[in-house]
C-alpha positions as CSV (number, residue, x, y, z in Angstrom):
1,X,56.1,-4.1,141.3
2,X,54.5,-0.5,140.9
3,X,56.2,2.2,141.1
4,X,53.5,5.1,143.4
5,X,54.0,9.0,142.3
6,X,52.1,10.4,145.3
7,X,50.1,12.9,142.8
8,X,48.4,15.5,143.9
9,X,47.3,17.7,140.7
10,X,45.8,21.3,140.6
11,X,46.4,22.3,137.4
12,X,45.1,19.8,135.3
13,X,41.7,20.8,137.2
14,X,41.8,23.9,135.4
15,X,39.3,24.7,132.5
16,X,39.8,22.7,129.6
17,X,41.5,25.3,127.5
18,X,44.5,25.6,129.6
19,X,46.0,22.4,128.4
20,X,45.6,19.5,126.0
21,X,45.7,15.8,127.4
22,X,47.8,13.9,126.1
23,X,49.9,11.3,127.0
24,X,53.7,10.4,126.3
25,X,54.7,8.6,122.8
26,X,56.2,5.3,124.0
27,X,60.2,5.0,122.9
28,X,62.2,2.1,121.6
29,X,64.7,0.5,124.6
30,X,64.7,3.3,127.3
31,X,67.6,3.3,129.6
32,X,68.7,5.6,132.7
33,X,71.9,7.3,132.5
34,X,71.2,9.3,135.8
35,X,69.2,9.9,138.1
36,X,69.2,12.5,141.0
37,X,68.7,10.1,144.1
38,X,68.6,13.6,146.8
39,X,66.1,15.0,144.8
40,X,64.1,11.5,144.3
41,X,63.9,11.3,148.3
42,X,62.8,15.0,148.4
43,X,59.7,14.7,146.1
44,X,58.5,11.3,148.3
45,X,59.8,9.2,145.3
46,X,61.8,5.4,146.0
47,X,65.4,6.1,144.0
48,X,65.6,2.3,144.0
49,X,62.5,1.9,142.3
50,X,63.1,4.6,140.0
51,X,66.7,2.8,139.1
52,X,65.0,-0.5,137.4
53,X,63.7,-1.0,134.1
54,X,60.1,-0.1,135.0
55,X,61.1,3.2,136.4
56,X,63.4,3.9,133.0
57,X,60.0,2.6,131.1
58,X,58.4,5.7,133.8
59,X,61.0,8.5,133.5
60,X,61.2,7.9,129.5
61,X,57.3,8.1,129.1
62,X,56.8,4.4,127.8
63,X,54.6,3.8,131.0
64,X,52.4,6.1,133.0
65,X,52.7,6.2,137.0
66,X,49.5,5.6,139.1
67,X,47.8,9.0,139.3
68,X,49.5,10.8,136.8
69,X,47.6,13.0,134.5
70,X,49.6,14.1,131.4
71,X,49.0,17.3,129.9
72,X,50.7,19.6,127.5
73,X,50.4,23.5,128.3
74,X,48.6,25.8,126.6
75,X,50.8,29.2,126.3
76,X,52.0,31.9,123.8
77,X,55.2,34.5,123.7
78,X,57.3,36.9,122.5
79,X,60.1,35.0,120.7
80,X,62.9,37.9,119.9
81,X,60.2,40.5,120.5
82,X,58.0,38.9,117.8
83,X,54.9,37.5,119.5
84,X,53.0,34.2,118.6
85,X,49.7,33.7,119.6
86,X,50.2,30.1,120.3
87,X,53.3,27.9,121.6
88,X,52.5,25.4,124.4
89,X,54.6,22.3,125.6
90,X,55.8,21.2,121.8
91,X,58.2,18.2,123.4
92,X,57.2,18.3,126.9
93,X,54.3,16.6,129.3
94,X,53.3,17.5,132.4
95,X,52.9,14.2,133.9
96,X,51.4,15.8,137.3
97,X,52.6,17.2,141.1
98,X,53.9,16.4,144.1
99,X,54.2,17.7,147.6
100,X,57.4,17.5,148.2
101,X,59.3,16.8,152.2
102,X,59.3,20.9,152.5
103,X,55.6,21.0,151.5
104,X,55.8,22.6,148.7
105,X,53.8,22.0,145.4
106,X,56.1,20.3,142.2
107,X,55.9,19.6,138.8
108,X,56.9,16.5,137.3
109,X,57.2,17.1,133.4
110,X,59.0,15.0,130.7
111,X,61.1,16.8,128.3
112,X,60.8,15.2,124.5
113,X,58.2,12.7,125.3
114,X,56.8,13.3,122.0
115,X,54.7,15.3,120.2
116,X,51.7,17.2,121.4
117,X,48.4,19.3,120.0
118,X,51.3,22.5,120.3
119,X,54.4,20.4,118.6
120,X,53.9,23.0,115.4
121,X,55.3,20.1,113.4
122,X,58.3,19.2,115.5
123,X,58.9,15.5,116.9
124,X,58.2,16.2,120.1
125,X,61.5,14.9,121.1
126,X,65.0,15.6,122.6
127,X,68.2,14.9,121.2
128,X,70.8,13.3,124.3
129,X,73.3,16.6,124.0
130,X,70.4,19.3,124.9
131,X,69.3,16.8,127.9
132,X,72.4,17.0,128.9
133,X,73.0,20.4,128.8
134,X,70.3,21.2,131.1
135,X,70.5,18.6,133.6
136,X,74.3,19.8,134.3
137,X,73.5,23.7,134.5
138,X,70.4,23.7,136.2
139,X,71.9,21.2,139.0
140,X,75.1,23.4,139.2
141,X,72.6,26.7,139.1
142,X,70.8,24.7,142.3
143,X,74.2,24.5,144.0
144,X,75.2,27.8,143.8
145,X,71.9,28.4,145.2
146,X,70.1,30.4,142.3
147,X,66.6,29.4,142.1
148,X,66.2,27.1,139.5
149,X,64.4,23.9,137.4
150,X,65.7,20.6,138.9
151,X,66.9,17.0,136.7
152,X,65.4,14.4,138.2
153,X,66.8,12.0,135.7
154,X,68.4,11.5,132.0
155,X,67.4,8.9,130.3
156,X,68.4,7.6,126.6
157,X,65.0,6.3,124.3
158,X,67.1,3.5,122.0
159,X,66.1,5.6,119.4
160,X,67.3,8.4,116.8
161,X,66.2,12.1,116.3
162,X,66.8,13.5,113.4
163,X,68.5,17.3,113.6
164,X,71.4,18.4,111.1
165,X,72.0,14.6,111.5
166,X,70.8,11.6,113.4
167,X,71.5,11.9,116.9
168,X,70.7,9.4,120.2
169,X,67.1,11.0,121.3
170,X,66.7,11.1,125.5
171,X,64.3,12.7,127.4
172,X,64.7,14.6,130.6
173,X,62.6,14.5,133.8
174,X,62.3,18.4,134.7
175,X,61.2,19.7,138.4
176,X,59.7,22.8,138.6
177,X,57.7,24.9,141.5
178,X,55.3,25.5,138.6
179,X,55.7,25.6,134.6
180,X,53.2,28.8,134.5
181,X,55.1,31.7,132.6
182,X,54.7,35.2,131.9
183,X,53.7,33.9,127.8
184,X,50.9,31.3,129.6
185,X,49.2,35.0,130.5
186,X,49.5,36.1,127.0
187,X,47.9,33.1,125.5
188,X,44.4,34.1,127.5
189,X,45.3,38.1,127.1
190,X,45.4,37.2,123.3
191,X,42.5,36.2,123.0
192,X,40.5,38.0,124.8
193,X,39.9,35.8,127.5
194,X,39.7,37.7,131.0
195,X,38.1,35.2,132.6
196,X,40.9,32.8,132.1
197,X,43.3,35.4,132.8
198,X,41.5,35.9,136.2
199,X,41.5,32.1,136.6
200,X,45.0,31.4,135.9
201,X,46.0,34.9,138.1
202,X,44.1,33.1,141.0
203,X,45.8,29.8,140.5
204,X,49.3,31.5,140.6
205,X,48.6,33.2,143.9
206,X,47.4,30.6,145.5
207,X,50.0,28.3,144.4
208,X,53.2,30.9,144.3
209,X,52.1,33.5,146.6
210,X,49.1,32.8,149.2
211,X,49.9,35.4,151.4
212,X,48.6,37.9,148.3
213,X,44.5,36.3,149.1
214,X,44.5,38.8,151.8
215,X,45.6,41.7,149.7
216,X,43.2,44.7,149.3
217,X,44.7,44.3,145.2
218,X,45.9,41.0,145.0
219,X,46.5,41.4,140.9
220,X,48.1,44.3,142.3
221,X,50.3,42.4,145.0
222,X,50.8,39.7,142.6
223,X,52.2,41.6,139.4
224,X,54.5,43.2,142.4
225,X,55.6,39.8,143.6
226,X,56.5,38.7,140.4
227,X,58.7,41.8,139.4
228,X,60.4,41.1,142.7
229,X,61.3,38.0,142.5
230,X,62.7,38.3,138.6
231,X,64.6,41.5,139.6
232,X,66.1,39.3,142.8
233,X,67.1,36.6,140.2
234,X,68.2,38.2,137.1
235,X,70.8,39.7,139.6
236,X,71.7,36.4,140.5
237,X,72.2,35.4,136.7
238,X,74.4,38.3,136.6
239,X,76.7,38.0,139.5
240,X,77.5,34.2,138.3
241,X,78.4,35.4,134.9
242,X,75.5,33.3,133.5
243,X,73.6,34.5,129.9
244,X,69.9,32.3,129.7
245,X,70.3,33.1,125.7
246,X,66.3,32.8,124.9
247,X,65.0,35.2,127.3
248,X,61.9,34.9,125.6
249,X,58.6,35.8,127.8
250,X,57.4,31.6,127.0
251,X,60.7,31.0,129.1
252,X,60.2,33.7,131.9
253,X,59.0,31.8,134.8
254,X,56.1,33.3,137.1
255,X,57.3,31.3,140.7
256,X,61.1,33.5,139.9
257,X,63.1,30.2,138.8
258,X,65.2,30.0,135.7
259,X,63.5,27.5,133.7
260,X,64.5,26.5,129.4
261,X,67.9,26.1,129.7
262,X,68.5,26.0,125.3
263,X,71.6,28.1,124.4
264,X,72.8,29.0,127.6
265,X,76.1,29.6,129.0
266,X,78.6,31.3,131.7
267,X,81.2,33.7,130.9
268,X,84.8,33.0,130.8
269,X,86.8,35.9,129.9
270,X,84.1,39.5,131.3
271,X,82.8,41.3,128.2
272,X,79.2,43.0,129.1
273,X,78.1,42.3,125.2
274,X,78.5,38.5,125.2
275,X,76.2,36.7,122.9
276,X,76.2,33.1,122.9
277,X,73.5,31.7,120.9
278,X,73.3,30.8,117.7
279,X,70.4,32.3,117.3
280,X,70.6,35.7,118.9
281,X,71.9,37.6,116.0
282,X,71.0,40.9,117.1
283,X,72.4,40.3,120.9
284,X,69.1,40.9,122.3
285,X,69.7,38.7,124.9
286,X,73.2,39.8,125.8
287,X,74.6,39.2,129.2
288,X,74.1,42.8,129.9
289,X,70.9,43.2,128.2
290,X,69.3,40.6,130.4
291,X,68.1,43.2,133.0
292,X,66.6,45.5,130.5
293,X,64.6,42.4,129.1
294,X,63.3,40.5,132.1
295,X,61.6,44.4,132.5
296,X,60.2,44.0,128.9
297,X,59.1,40.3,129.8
298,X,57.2,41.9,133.0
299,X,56.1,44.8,131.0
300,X,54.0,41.8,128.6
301,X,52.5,40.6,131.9
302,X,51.6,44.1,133.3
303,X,49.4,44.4,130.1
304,X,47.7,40.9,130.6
305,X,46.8,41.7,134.0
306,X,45.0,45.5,132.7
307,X,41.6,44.2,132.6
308,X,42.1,42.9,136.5
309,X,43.2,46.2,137.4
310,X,40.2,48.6,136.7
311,X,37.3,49.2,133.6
312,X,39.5,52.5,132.8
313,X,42.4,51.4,131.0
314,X,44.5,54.6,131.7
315,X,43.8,53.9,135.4
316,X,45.1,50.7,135.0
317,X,48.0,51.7,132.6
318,X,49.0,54.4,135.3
319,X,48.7,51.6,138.6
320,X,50.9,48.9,136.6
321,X,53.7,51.4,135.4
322,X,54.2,52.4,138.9
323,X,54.5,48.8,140.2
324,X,57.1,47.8,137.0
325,X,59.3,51.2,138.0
326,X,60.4,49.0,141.6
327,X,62.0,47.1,138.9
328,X,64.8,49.1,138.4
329,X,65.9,50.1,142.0
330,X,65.4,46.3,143.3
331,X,67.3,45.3,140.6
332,X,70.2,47.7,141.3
333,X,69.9,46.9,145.0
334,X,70.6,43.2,145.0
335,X,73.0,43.6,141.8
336,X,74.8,46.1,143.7
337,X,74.3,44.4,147.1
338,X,75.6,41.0,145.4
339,X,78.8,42.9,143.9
340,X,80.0,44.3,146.9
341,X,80.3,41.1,148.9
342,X,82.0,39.7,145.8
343,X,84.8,41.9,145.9
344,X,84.1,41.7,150.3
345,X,82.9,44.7,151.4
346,X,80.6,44.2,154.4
347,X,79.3,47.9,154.7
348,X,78.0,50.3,151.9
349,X,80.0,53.8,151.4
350,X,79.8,56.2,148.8
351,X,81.8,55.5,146.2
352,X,81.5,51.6,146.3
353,X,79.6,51.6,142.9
354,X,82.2,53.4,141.1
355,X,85.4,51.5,142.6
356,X,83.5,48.1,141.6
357,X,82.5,49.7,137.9
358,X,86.2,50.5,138.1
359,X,87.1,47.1,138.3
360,X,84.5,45.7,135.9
361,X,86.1,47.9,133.2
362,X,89.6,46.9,133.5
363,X,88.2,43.3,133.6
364,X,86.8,43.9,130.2
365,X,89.6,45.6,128.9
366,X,92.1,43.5,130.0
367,X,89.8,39.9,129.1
368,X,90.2,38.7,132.9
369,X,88.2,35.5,133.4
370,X,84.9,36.8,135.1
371,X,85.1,33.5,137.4
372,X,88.3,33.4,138.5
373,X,89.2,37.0,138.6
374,X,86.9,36.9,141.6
375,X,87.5,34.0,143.4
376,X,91.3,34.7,143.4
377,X,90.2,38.4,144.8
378,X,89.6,36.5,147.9
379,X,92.9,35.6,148.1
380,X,94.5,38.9,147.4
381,X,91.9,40.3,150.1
382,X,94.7,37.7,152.5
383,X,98.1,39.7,150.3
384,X,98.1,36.8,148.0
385,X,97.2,38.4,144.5
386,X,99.2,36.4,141.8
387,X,96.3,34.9,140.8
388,X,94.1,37.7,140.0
389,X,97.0,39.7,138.6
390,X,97.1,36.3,136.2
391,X,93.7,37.2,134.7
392,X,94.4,40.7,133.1
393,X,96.5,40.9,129.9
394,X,97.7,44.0,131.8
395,X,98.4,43.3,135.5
396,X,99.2,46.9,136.5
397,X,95.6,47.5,135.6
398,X,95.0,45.1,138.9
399,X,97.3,46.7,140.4
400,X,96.0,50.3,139.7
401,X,92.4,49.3,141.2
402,X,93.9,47.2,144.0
403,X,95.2,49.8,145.7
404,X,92.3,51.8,145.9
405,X,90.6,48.8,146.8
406,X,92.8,48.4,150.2
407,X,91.8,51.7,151.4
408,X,88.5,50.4,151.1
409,X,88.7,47.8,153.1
410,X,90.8,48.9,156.0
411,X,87.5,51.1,156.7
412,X,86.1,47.8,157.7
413,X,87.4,46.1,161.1
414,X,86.9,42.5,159.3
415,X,90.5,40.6,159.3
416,X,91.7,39.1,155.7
417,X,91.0,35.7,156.7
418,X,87.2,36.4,157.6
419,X,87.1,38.4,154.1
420,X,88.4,35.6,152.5
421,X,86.1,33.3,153.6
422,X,83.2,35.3,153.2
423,X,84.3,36.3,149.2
424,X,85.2,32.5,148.8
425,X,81.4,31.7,150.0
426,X,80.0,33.9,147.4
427,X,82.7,33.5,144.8
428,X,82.2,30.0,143.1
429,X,85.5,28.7,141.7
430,X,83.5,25.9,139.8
431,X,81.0,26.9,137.3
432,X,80.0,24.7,134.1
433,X,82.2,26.0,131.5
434,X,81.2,25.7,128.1
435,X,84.1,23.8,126.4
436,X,83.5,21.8,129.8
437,X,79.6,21.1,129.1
438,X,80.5,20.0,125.3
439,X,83.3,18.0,125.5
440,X,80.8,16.3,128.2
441,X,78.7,16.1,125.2
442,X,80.9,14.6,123.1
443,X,81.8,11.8,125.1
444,X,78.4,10.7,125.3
445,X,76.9,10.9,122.1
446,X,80.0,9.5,120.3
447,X,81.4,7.0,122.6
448,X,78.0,6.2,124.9
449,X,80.8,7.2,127.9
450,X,79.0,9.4,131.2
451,X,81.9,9.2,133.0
452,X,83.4,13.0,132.0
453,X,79.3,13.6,133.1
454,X,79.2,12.2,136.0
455,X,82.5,13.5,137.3
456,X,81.4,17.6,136.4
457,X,78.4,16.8,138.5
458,X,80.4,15.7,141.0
459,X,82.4,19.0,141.1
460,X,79.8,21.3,140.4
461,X,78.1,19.8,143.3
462,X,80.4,21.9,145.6
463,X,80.7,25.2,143.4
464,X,82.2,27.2,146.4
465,X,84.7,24.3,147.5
466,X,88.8,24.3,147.3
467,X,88.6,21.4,145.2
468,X,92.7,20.6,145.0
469,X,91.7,17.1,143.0
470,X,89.8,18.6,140.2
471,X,91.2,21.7,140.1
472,X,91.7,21.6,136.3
473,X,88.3,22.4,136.3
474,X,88.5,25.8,137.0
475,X,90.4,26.3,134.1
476,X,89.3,29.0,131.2
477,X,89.2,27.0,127.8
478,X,92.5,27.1,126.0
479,X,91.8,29.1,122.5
480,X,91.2,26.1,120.7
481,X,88.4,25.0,123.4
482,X,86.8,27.9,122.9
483,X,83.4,27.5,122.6
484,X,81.3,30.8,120.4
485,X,77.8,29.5,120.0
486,X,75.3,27.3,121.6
487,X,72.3,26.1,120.4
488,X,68.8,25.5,121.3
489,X,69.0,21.6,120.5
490,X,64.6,21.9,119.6
């Protein structure tokens, strides 16, 4: 029986320097804990193939598909604002692409395969909690419709890593439009290299945005495309309560998905300043902070792309600045666009910012549950605010802004139930909560059990669903599920 990968690879074509080839360390017993069957039959891949032992032998990197041609990425970064002149794909392999039913160009990459040329020392692998981590949030990010990294499939090696202790090693089967990021730039910019800046600049457009060959500046149009689509999604991150943790320019993706999910998380109780990650001592990558930095990120790639722009620097200097200030006002404009059908306003009056603000403030004040306080705002929008009065220590603070808030919406002819509906399909009621995501975790590392795993896929499948059978789910962590710091699991 073989298993075909209909491969159709672009980037492995590039000059040699762009990559290394190498090809996945075999592993122990490897066997599949899940697999995304949808997503299989969308990349032109048999799920029932994929489900034996040869495809667990595939998706854990023991044996190579026909056609595939492993390579490990060449890229550098800004790691905390420190830059490193080279990174690259330490624990993952680029096994090749796929058309997919839509027509559109994926990657299929392994996640701790093993150690490459850029490893820096490290095993190259993946420890089972990390896997798991990601395959959950970047699935439920997909369902909420955030542009996102897919899991194609988790699957255990029969074999230890070795962290602060010994812990079950797995490897993760990651989707992506492409793995090119703003730090893949800097490795060539680094060094140098304008010619494989150009190079890689020409790949991107004609993979991510081939409507830019016809541009009269397509470096131009291209730095622009990016800084639109990173503005459209750090909104997104935002209006989901979601903090990426290592917004590090090596994890900034150039197609506009979210991609390295390490020490992320979602916020439970609304406080602008939230710092999850271990390692983020300084709250660089705060939840609030996170539109500042993706401009900082873009800012890194504005200055790789200089030597496209023109031979006089300040020329080029002045053309990028004025394409990274449309960060700011597309930012703001989906941000604010996304806010007001939150709290389900259809129309945009002066004085909307300040009256959602309003509300933001008492939310932080008062430690309402960023989720919940807005899903159960849909209700109230139908008179039925117990709920959302629940979620501040001080209801009369609800209360306060509420009533303000019904003037606002009886200068809109929408009735409660069509404002309900419409908050409810914008409001997600089910996002993966931390203590939810560890206690996941937990259950499978200690007691080899996926059922707890299984079943918050299952309800983050449907984040915008009345749920009445898991409803538990939507519950904040009690103060001893709390859950303070995440970690990168490298």
């Amino acid at each position: 029986m073989t298993i075909h990968f209909p491969f159709q690879n672009t980037y492995s074509a590039l000059p040699a320097n762009f990559f290394a080839r190498v090809a996945p360390t075999p592993v122990a017993a490897p066997r599949l804990i899940k697999l995304n069957r949808p997503l299989a039959v969308q990349l032109g891949l048999e799920p029932d193939l994929l489900s034996t032992p040869e495809g667990a032998e595939i998706l854990a990197g023991k044996r190579l598909p026909d056609g595939a041609d492993p390579i490990a990425m060449a890229y550098a970064g800004h790691q905390f604002g420190h830059f490193v002149p080279q990174l690259g794909d330490g624990r993952a392999i680029l096994l090749g692409e796929v058309i997919d039913r839509d027509g559109v160009r994926r990657d299929i990459q392994l996640k701790g395969s093993g150690p490459t040329p850029f490893s820096r020392r490290g095993d190259g692998r993946a420890a089972l909690g990390p896997v798991l981590r990601e395959y959950i949030v970047s699935e439920a990010m997909h369902a909420m419709g955030i542009p996102t990294t897919r899991s194609l499939a988790a699957v255990v090696t029969g074999e230890a890593v070795m962290r602060e202790t010994a812990l079950p090693g797995a490897v993760l089967t990651r989707i992506a439009a492409s793995h090119i990021r703003v730090g893949t730039f800097q490795f060539f910019a680094a060094r140098g290299d304008t010619d494989g800046v150009r190079a890689l600049a020409d790949h991107v457009i004609a993979r991510h945005y081939p409507e830019l060959k016809a541009a009269d500046q397509p470096y131009h149009a291209l730095l622009a495309a990016v800084v639109a689509r990173q503005a459209a999604l750090i909104a997104r991150w935002l209006l989901v309560g979601f903090i990426h943790g290592v917004m590090n320019t090596d994890n900034t993706s150039i197609s506009g998905e979210t991609i390295d999910y390490g020490p992320c998380a979602f916020l439970d109780a609304y406080n602008p300043g939230q710092v999850f990650s271990s390692i983020d001592e300084m709250g660089r990558y705060a939840y609030a902070n996170q539109p500042r930095i993706g401009l900082w990120n873009l800012t890194r790639l504005a200055e790789c792309l200089l030597p496209l722009y023109s031979d006089d620097q300040e020329k080029a200097i002045e053309q990028a600045q004025t394409i990274l200030g449309e960060f700011p006002e597309k930012f703001t404009t989906a941000y604010i666009a996304g806010l007001r059908a939150k709290v389900g306003l259809f129309t945009a009056r002066d004085g909307d910012e300040a009256l959602i603000q309003d509300l933001l403030d008492a939310m932080a004040k008062n430690a309402a549950d960023f989720t919940l306080t807005f899903r159960h705002l849909g209700n109230a929008a139908a008179d039925d605010a117990a709920d959302v009065r629940a979620q501040f220590t001080d209801p009369a603070a609800f209360d306060e802004w509420a009533a303000r808030w019904r003037e606002r919406l009886a200068l809109e002819p929408q009735s409660p139930a069509e404002r309900k509906a419409a908050m409810h399909a914008v409001n997600p009621a089910f996002i993966p909560r931390n203590h939810r995501i560890e206690a996941v975790i937990a259950a499978a590392v200690n007691n080899d059990d996926y059922a707890p795993f299984e079943e918050l896929l299952t309800v983050l499948a449907k984040p915008f669903e009345d749920q009445p059978h898991y409803a538990a789910y939507t519950e904040p962590p009690l103060p001893e599920q709390r859950v303070t710091q995440t970690f990168c699991g490298t």
